[in-house]
C-alpha positions, 0 to 999 in steps of 0.5 A, a space after each residue: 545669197 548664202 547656203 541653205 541649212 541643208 547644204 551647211 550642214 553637209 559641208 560641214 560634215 565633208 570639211 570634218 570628215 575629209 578636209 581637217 584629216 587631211 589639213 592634220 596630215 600636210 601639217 604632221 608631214 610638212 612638220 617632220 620635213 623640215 627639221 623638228 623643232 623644240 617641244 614648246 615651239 611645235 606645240 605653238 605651231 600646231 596650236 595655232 595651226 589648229 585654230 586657223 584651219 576654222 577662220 575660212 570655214 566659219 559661215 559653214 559652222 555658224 548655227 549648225 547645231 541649232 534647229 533648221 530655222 527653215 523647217 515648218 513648225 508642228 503644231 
């Protein structure tokens, strides 16, 4: 059984809030550890490391922005 709408709502907003700013540090700080790279090469690196954060969270955000399909209707 899947999460509620409630429920992916608010985890959605704790993964936006707390998670993807921290996911932004590792990935700034691991960067700088290791011996930066040439400008095209990071660009890439942050590029796809930007839209791989997302692919395990996509059930969370799949219809977020639509209405709560559970909610009654008014009349």
């Amino acid at each position: 059984m899947g999460l509620s709408y409630k429920a992916r709502r608010r985890w959605a907003l704790i993964i936006l809030l707390v998670g993807m700013p921290a996911y932004i540090v590792a990935v700034v700080t691991i960067l700088n550890l290791l011996e930066r790279p040439p400008f095209w090469a990071e660009l890439l690196v942050y590029v796809g490391l930007g839209i791989l954060w997302i692919v395990p969270f996509r059930f969370v955000f799949r219809g977020i922005g639509q209405p709560d399909p559970d909610a009654p209707e008014d009349e």
